[in-house]
C-alpha positions in Angstrom: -12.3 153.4 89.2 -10.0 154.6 92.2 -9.9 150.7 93.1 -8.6 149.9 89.4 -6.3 152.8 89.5 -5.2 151.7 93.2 -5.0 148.1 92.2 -2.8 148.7 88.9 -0.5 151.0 91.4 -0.2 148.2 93.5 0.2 145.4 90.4 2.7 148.1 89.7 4.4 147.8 92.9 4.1 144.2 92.9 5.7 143.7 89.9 8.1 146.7 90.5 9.5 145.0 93.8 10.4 141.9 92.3 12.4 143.9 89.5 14.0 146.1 92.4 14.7 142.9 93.9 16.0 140.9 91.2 18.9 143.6 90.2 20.3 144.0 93.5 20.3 140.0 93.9 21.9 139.9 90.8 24.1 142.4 92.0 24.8 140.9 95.1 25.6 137.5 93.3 27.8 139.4 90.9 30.1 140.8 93.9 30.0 137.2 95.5 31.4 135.7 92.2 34.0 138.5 92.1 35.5 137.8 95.2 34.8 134.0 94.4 37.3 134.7 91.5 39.2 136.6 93.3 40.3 134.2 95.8 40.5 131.6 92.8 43.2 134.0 91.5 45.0 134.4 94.9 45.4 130.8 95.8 46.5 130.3 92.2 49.1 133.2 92.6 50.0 131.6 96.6 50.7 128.3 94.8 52.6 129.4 92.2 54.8 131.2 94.6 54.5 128.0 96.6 55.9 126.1 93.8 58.6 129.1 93.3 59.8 128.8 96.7 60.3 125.6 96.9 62.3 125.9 93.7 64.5 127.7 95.5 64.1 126.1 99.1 65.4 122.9 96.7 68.9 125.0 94.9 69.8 126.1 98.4 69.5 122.4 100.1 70.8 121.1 97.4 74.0 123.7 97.4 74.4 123.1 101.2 72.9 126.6 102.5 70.7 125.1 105.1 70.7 128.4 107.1 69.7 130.3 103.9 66.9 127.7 103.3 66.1 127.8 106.4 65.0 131.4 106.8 63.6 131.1 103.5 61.4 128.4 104.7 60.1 130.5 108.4 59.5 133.3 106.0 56.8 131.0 103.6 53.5 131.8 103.9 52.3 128.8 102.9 53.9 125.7 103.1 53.0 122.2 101.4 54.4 118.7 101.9 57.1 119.6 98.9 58.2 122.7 101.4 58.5 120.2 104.9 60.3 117.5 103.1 62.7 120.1 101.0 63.9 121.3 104.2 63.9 117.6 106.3 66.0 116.1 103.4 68.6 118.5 103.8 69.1 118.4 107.7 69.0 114.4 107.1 71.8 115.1 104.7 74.4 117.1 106.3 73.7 114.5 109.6 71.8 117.4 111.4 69.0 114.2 112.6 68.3 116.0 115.5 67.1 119.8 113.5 65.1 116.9 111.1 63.1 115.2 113.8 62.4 118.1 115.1 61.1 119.4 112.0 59.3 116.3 111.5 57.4 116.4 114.2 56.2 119.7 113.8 55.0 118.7 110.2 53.2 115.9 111.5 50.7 117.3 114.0 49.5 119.9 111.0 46.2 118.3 110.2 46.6 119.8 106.4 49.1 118.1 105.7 49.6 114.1 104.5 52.8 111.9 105.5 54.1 110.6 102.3 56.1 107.3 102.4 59.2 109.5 101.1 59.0 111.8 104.4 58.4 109.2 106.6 61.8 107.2 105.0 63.7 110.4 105.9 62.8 110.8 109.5 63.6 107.0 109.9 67.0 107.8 108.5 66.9 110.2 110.8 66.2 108.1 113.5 69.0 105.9 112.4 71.7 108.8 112.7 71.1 109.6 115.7 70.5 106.2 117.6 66.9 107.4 118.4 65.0 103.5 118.9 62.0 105.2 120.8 61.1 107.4 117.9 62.1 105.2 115.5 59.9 102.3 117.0 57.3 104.9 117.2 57.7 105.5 113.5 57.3 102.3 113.0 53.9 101.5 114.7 52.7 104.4 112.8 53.6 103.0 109.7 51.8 99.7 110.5 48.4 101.9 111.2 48.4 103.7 108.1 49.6 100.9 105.6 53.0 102.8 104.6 54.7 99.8 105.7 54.4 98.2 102.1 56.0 101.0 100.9 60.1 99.8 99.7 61.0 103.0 100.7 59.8 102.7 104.3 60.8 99.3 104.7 64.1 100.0 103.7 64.9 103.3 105.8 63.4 100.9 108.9 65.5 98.0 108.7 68.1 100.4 107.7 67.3 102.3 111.4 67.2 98.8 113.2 70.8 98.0 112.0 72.6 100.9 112.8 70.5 101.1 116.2 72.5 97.8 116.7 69.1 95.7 116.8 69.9 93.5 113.8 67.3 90.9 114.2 64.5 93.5 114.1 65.9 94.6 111.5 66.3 91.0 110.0 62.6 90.5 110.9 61.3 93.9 109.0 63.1 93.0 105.6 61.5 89.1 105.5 58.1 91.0 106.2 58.8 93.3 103.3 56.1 92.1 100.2 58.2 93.7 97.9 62.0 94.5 98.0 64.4 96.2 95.3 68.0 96.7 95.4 68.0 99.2 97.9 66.3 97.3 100.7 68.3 94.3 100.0 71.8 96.3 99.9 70.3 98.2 103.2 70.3 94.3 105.2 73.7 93.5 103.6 74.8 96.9 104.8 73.4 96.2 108.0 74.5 93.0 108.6 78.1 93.5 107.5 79.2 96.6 109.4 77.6 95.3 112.9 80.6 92.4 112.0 77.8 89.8 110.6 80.3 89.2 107.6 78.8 84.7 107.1 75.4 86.7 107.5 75.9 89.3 105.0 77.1 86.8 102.6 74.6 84.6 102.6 71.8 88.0 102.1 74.0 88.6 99.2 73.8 85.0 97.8 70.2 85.3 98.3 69.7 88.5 96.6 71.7 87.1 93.8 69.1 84.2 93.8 66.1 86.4 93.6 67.7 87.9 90.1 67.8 91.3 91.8 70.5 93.3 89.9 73.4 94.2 92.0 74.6 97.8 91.5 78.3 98.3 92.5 77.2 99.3 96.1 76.0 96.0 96.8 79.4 94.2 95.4 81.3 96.8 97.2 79.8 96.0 100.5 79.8 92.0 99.9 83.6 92.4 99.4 83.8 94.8 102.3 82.6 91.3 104.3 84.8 88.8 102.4 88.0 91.2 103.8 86.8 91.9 107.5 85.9 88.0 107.5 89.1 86.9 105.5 86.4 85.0 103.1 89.5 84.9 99.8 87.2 82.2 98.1 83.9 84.1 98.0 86.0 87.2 97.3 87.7 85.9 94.0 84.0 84.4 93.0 82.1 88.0 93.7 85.5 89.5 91.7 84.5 87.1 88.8 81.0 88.1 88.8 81.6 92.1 88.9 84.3 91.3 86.1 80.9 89.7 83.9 78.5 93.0 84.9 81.7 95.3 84.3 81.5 96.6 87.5 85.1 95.8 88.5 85.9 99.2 86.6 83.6 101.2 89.2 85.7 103.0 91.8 83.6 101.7 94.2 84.1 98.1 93.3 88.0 98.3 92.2 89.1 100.2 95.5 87.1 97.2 97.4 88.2 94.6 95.5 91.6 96.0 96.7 91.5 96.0 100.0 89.6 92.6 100.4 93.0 91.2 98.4 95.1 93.4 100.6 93.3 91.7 104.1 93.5 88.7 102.7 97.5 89.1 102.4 97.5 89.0 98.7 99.3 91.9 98.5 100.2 91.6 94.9 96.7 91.3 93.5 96.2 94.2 95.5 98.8 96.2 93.6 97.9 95.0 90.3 94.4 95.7 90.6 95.4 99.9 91.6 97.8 99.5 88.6 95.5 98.7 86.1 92.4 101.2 87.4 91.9 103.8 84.9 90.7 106.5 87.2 92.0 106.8 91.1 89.9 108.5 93.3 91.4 109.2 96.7 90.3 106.0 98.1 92.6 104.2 95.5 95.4 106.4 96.9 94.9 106.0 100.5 94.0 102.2 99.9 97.7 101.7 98.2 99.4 103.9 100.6 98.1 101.3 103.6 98.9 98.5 101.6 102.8 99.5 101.6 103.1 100.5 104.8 101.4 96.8 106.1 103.9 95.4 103.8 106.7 97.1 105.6 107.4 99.0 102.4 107.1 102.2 103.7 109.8 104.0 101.2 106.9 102.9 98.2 104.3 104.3 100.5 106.0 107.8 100.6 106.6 107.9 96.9 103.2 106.6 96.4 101.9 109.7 98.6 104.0 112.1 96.3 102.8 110.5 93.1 99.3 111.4 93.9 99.7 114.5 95.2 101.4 115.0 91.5 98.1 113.6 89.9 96.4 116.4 91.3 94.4 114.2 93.9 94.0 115.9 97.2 94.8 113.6 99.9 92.3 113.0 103.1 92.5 112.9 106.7 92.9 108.8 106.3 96.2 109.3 103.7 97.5 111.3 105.7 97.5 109.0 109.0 98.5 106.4 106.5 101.6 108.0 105.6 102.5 109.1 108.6 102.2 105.9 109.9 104.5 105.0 107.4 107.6 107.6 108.3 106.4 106.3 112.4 108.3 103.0 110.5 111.0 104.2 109.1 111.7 106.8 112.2 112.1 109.4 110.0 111.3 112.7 111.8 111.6 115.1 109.4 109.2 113.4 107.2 106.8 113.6 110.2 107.0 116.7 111.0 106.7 118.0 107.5 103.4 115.9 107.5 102.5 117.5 110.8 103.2 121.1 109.3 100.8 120.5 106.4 97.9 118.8 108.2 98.0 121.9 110.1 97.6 124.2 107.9 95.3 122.1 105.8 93.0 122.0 109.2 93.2 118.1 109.3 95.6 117.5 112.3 92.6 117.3 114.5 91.1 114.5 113.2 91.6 111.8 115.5 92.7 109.6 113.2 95.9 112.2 111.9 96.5 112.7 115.2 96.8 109.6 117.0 99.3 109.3 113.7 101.7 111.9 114.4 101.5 110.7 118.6 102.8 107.3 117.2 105.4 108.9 114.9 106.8 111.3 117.7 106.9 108.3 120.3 108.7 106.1 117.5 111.0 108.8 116.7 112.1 109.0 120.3 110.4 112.8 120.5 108.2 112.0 123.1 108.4 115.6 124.7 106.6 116.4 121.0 104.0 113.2 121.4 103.0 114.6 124.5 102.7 117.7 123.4 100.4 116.7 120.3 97.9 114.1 122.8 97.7 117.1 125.1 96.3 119.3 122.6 94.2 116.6 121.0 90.2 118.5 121.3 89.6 115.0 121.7 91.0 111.5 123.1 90.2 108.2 122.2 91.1 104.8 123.2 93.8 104.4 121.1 94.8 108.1 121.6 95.7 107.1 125.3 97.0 103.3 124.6 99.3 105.4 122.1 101.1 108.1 124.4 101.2 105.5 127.1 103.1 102.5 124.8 105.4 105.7 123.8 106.5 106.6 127.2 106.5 102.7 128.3 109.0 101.8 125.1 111.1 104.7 125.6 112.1 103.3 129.5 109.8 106.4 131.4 108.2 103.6 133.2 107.1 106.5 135.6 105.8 108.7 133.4 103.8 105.9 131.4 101.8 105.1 135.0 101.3 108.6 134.8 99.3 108.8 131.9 97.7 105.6 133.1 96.5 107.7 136.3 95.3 110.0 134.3 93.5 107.9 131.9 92.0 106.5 134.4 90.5 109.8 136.3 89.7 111.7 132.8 89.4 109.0 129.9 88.1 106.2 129.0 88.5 102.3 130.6 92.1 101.5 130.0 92.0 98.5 127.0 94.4 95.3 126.9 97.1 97.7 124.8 97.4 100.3 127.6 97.6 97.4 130.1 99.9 95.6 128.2 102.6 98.5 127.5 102.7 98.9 130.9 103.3 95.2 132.2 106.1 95.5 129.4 107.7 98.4 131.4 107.4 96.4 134.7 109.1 93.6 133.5 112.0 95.3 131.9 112.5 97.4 135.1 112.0 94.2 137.2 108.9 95.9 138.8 107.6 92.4 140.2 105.2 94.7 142.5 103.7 97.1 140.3 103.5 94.1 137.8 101.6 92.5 140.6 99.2 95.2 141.3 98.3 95.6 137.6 97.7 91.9 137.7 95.0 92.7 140.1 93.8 95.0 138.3 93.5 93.0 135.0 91.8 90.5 136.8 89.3 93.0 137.9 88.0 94.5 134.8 87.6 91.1 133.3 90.9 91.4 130.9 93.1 88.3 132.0 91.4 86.0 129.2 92.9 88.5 126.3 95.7 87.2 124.5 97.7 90.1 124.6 97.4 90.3 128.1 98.0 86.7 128.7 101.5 86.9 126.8 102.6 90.2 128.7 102.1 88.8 132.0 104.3 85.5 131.0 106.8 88.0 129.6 106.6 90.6 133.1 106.6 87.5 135.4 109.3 85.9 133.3 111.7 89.0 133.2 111.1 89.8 137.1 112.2 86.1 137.7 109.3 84.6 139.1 109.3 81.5 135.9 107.0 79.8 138.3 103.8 82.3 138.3 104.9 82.7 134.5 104.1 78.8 133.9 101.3 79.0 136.3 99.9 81.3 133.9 100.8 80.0 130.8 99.4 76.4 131.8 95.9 77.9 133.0 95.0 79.2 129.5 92.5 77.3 127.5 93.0 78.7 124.5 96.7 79.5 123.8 98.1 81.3 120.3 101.0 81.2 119.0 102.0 84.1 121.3 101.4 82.9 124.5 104.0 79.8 123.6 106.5 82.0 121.8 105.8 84.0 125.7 106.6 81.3 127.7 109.8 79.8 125.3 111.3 82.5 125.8 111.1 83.0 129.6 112.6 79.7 130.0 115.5 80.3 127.6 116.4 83.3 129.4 116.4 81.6 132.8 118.4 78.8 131.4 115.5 76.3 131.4 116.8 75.2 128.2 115.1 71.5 128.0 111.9 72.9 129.2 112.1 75.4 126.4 113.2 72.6 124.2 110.3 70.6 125.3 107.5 72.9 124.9 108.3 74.0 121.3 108.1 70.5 120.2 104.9 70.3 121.5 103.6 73.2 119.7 102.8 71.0 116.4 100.8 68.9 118.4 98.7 71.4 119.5 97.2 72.5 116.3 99.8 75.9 115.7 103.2 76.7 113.8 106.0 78.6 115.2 106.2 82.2 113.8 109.8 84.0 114.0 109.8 85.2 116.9 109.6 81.7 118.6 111.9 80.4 116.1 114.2 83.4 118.4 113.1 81.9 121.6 114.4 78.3 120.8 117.6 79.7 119.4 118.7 81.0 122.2 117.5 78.1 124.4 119.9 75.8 122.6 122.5 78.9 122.1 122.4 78.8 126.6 122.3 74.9 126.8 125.2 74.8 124.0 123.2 72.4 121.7 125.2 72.9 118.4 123.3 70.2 116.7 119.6 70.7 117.7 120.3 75.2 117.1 121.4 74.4 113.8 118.6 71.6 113.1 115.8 74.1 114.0 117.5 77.0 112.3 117.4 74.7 108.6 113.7 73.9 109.9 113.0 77.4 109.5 113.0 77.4 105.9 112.2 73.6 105.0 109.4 73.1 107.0 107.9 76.4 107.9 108.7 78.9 105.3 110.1 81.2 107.5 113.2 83.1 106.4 116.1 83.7 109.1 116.4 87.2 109.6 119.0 89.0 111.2 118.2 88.2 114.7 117.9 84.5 113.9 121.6 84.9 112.2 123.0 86.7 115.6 121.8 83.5 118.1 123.3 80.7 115.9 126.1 83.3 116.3 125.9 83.1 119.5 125.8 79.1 119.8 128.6 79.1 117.5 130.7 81.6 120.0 130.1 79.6 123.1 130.2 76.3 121.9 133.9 78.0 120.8 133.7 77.4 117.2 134.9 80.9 116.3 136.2 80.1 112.6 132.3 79.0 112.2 131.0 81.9 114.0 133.4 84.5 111.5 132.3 82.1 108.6 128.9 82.8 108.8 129.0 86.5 109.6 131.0 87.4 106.3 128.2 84.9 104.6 124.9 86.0 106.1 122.9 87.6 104.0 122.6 91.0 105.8 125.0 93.9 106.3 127.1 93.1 108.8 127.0 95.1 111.7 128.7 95.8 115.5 126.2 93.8 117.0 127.2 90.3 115.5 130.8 91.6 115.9 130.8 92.0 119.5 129.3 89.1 120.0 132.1 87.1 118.6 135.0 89.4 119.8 133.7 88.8 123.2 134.0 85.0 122.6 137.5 85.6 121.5 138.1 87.1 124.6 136.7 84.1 126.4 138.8 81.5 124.4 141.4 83.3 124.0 141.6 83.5 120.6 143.6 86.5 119.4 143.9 86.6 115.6 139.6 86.5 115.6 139.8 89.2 117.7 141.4 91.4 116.2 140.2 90.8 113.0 136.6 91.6 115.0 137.6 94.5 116.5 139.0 95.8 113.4 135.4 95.3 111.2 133.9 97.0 115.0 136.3 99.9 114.4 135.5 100.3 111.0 131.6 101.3 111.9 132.5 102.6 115.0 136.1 104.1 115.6 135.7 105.7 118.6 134.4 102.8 120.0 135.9 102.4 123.5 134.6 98.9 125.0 136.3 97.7 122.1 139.6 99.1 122.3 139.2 97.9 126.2 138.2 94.4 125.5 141.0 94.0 122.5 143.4 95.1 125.1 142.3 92.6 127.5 142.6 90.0 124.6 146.0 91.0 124.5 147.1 91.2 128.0 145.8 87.7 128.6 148.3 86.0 125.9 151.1 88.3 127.5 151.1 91.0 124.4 151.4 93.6 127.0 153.1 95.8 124.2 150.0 95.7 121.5 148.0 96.3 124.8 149.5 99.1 125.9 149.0 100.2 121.9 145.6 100.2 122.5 145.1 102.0 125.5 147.2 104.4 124.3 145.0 105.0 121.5 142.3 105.1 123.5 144.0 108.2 125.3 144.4 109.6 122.2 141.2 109.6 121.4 140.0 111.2 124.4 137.3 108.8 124.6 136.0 107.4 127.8 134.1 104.1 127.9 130.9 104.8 129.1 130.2 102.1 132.5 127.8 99.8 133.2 125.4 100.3 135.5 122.3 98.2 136.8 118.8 99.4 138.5 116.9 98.0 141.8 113.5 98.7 143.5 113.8 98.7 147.2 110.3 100.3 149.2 108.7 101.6 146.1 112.2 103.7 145.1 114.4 102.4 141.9 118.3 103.2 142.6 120.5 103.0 140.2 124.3 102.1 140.5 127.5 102.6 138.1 130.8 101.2 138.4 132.6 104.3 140.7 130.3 106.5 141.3 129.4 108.0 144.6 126.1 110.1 143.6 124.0 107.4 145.4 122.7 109.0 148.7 123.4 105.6 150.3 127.5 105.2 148.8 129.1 105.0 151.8 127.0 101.9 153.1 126.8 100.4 149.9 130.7 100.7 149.6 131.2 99.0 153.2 129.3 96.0 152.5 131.0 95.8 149.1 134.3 96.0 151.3 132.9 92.8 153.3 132.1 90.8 150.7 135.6 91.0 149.0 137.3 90.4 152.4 135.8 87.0 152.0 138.4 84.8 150.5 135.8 82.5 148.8 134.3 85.6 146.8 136.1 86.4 143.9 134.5 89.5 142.9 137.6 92.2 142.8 136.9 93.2 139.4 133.3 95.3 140.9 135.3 97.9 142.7 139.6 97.8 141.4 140.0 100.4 139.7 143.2 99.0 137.9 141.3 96.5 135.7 139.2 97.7 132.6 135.6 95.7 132.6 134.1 95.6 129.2 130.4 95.5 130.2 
């Protein structure tokens, strides 16, 4: 009995424990799933602020408040793949490609995280942007190992990274490999190809893509135009015109401002102007694109008016209209224009773009303010090549020879490798100054940073050797190039016509057909004046009706003034007067004196004085020619009209301003004018002049009496 009652005590217990057992299990388990559901609920609440942040991380990226996205996206909890590219795509677009690689390469060693082909294109872009080929070739391998390589998007961004890098063919290479290719990939190797100055090649990518029945958008006929104007291709431009015309692309701005430009390059100027006149919408591209057009057209006044009729179309002009137009008043030498400009850029914060403000350097040094061009490149934040080629032609044009090898000195200590414009300006200002030694010594120097095979170069040392009369080492030049231009004839024509060597002159240019060229103008003013020196009437006048019968060329101004010339000394002065009153120019003093100093030569009074009087009517107070119709006078015995003159003359109270000439002796340049005694050396100079007049072969009174007027 006590076992049975100590047995059903212990069933009891046995099947108590299990029933104690079971409802704390159960209880247990019941806490286990709350927290399971708990966490459930947290990571559903962490993603949907996830998903809210990057909402936001996406409006401020996308509004261009990086800083404000990125302290919103250090201050995430969590971040996802959405979050790291969010904030990678917006360094990537505001050119930050250092702040996204960094980025990137924190995202890439989290293990939770995947690299999506989108991602990976960015930090290739990246890569791109900042010339980064290690990292970008790294990129690449990884790519290759994980199959994103077939993705469009990364093939694109990597042949898009191998171009800018500069390493086309890789980037040639990548795009064949591609298995599939869309239109951004092929206008990525166009792209490519075209701005590394692969124009054929770009082409050809173009024609293929065309082929493969890809649809062009108007960024790909854009750039394929881009490469028929760098590369002059007219032909293939009017046939890719034709085809965006069929699409109805040529409306695009992108399309119609290219379209433009390629006509412009290729010198069809008017097509150009017709195509801006018939756009329906112009963007500030169209603007600036018109503007430049005028001013290489040498219609500068249309390029001002064309700058104020889109400021009155409400289009706000950038930094490139505004170095346009400026350009433009650098033309016309109209200051106040300029410096108007120059006002606005500054307070518009644009005058420190180098492009502005290697602008208002040229218009200063054209405008003869080169106190203000120097002023302006001194305060430049930053100097380029043609910053420094600039300030240095300025100085070099305005006669500061000096002050031009200044800024080379400087250039050379502080800036970058003078360029074959710098070096150029300056042989210019050694020639004109007759600096045979510095000319010399910058010779060398050409010579030894490879830059005596540029044209520019090789027609500035035939003009410096020319004017500092050494014709010989200005033919030894000329006759060593290989490969001459027009230039380098034009160069050398005119260094003989100047030093008389009329028949050599005479000879060369009729060899320049021969040899594959055409004379431009500026030879046709070399020749002129080689027959206007030898006093071939006949052979001036052949070449100057040439001009337009055979070469298209019309005579301008200074072609008009050397048949003058010829005209004068071969003493047909009725001619000469003939063809002033009939040229088609407005006359000026220039042509005048020419042939009222013939009349004073031959004698021929009537002229004169019918020259003097159309001198007198643009000048009055001109003295030389009061002087030099007084001398006209005097010689025919009028001593009463030339006593008439001088006394108007002392009416006047003008005094003619003398001539004077320059010489370098032992690196110093002295200057010396008729009379004057400022010359530390005067007395000596005066004794020897003494000598050489006490020698009755030498008939040179007219240098030192002070009884005789000289009129140059």
């Amino acid at each position: 009995m006590v076992l049975s009652v100590r047995s059903v005590t212990l069933t009891r217990r046995i099947v108590t424990g299990p029933a104690v057992a079971s409802t704390e299990y159960e209880s247990l388990l019941g806490s286990q799933g709350r927290q399971h559901q708990l966490a459930q609920e947290t990571h559903f609440v962490n993603h949907a602020n996830t998903l809210e942040l990057n909402a936001q991380l996406k409006q401020l990226v996308k509004a261009g408040s990086l800083n404000d996205a990125r302290k919103l996206f250090d201050k995430m909890s969590q971040r996802d793949e959405v979050s790291w590219t969010n904030m990678i795509s917006g360094y990537v677009n505001t050119l930050q490609a250092s702040q996204a690689l960094e980025l990137f390469s924190t995202m890439w060693v989290q293990p939770e995280l995947r690299l999506d082909p989108f991602v990976l294109s960015l930090a290739l872009k990246a890569c791109g942007l900042s010339v980064n080929l290690y990292y970008g070739e790294v990129l690449h391998g990884y790519s290759i190992k994980s199959g994103l390589i077939n993705s469009v998007f990364v093939g694109s961004s990597l042949l898009d990274m191998y171009t800018k890098i500069g390493k086309i063919e890789q980037g040639c290479r990548v795009f064949d490999q591609m298995p599939v290719r869309n239109v951004v990939s092929w206008t990525a190797i166009i792209t490519g190809l075209v701005h590394a100055g692969y124009h054929t090649d770009g082409l050809f990518y173009f024609s293929e893509m065309w082929r493969s029945k890809v649809e062009c958008d108007a960024y790909a006929y854009a750039i394929a135009l881009k490469a028929c104007a760098d590369s002059s291709a007219l032909y293939h431009g009017k046939a890719i015109h034709t085809q965006a015309m069929k699409k109805g692309l040529n409306e695009s701005s992108f399309v119609a401002n290219s379209l433009s430009t390629m006509y412009n390059k290729c010198g069809k100027f008017d097509y150009g102007l017709h195509l801006f006149a018939s756009m329906k919408t112009r963007d500030v591209v169209s603007w600036t694109t018109i503007i430049t057009t005028y001013v290489q057209m040498g219609r500068e006044k249309n390029a001002i008016e064309a700058f104020t009729r889109m400021r009155d179309s409400g289009v706000s002009p950038n930094e490139y209209t505004f170095a346009a137009v400026i350009s433009g008043c650098a033309n016309l030498a109209r200051v106040e224009y300029g410096e108007q400009l120059h006002a606005h850029v500054l307070c518009l914060g644009l005058a420190d773009y180098m492009s502005v403000a290697n602008s208002i350097v040229t218009m200063y040094s054209k405008c003869s303010r080169l106190t203000s061009a120097s002023m302006m490149f001194c305060g430049m934040s930053r100097k380029d090549i043609v910053s420094w080629s600039t300030i240095i032609a300025g100085y070099s044009q305005g006669g500061y020879g000096e002050k031009a090898f200044e800024y080379l000195s400087w250039m050379r200590k502080d800036g970058p490798k003078p360029n074959e414009y710098a070096l150029a300006s300056l042989l210019s200002v050694c020639g004109n100054m007759a600096m045979l030694d510095q000319g010399k010594q910058l010779h060398a120097h050409v010579l030894s940073v490879g830059l005596e095979h540029t044209s520019i170069i090789q027609s500035s040392l035939i003009n410096m050797y020319s004017k500092c009369g050494s014709i010989k080492e200005a033919s030894e030049i000329f006759y060593q190039i290989e490969q001459k231009d027009i230039v380098s004839w034009t160069a050398m024509i005119n260094g003989y016509a100047e030093h008389g060597y009329s028949q050599e002159a005479i000879s060369l240019f009729e060899k320049i057909p021969k040899a594959g060229m055409s004379p431009d103008s500026v030879t046709f003013v070399g020749i002129l004046a080689a027959c206007s020196h030898a006093g071939f009437v006949d052979l001036g006048f052949h070449y100057f009706k040439s001009m337009r019968s055979e070469y298209q060329i019309i005579p301008s101004k200074e072609h008009y003034g050397c048949v003058i010339d010829l005209l004068c000394r071969a003493g047909r002065l009725s001619d000469a007067e003939g063809m002033i009153r009939s040229m088609p120019f407005q006359q000026d003093d220039v042509v005048w004196s020419t042939l009222l100093r013939a009349c004073r030569v031959h004698g021929d009074v009537d002229c004169g004085r019918r020259a003097a009087e159309e001198i007198l009517k643009l000048h009055p107070t001109c003295a030389g020619t009061h002087i030099t119709l007084a001398n006209i006078y005097a010689a025919k015995g009028k001593w009463r009209e030339a006593a008439e003159q001088r006394k108007i003359l002392k009416s006047m109270g003008v005094i003619k301003e003398p001539g004077w000439s320059c010489i370098k002796v032992s690196d110093r340049v002295s200057a010396f004018v008729a009379g004057d005694q400022s010359h530390p050396q005067w007395r000596e100079i005066y004794s020897v002049l003494k000598l050489l007049i006490s020698n009755p072969e030498t008939e040179i009174e007219e240098l030192v009496s002070p009884s005789i007027d000289v009129e140059d």
